[in-house]
C-alpha positions as CSV (number, residue, x, y, z in Angstrom):
1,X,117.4,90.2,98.8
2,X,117.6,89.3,102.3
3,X,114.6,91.4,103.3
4,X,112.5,89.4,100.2
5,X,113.3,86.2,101.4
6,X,112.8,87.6,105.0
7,X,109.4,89.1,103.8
8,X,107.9,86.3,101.8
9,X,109.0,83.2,104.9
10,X,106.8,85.4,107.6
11,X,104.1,85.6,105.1
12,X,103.8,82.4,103.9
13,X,104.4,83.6,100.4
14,X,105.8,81.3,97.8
15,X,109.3,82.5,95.8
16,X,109.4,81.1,92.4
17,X,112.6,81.1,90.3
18,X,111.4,81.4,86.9
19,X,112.8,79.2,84.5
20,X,114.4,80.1,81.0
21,X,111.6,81.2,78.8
22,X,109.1,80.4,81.6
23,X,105.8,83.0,80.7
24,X,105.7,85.3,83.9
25,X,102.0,85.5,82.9
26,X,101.0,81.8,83.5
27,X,102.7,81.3,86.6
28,X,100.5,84.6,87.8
29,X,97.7,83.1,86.5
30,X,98.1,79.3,88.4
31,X,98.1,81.5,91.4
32,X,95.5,83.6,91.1
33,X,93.2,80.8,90.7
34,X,94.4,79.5,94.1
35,X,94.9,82.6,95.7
36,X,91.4,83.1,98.5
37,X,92.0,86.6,100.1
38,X,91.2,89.8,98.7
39,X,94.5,91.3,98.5
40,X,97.8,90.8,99.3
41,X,100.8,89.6,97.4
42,X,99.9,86.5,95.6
43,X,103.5,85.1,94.8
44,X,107.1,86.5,94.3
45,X,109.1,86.1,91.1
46,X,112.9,85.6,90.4
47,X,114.5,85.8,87.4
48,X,118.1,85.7,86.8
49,X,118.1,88.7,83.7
50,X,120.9,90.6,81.6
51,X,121.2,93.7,82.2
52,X,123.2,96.9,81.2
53,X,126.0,98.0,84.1
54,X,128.4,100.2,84.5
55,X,131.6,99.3,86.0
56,X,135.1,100.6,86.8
57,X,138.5,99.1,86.0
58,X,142.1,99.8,87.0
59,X,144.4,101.5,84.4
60,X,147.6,102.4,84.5
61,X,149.3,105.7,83.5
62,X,151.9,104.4,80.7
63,X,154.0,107.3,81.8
64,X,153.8,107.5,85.6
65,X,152.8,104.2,86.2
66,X,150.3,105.3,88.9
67,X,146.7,103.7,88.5
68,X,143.2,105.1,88.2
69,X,140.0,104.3,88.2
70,X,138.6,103.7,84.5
71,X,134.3,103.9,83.7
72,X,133.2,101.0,81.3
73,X,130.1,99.9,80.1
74,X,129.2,96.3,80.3
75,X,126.4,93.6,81.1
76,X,125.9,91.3,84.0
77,X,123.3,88.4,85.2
78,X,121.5,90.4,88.1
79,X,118.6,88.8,90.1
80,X,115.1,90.7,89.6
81,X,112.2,90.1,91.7
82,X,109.0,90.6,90.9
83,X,105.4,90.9,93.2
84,X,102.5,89.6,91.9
85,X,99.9,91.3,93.9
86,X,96.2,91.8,94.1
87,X,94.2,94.5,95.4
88,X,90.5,94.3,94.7
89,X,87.9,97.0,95.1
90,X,84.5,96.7,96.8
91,X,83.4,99.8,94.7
């Protein structure tokens, strides 16, 4: 996440946190229209998403009391990024 923020400050490329419901399409569109070169990455995206994780838990043996490492599945609110980008060809 560092290495985005990083990235996108030397560029000069705008990170836009995506708002709840917020079409990813029409912010790609407001900066195409303003975007002047002919390729490079035009914005970057971030949107706070559920998603499916696996983690682990402590449990304890009932007999020996000793703990161990249990596998559950669950969901979390993880950070995606995405790259609007545009490449266009002379040919």
């Amino acid at each position: 996440m560092a290495a985005i923020e990083k990235f996108a400050k030397r560029h000069g490329v705008d990170v836009v946190s995506f708002k709840k419901d917020q079409r990813k399409d029409d912010v790609t569109r407001e900066y195409l229209v303003k975007f002047e070169a002919k390729e490079g990455v035009v914005y970057i995206g971030r949107a706070q998403e559920k998603a499916r994780v696996v983690r682990t838990e402590r449990r304890r043996n009932a007999i020996t009391g000793a703990t161990y490492p249990w596998v559950v599945d669950g969901s979390a609110f993880v950070n995606y990024y995405y790259f609007g980008s545009l490449c266009v060809s002379d040919g």
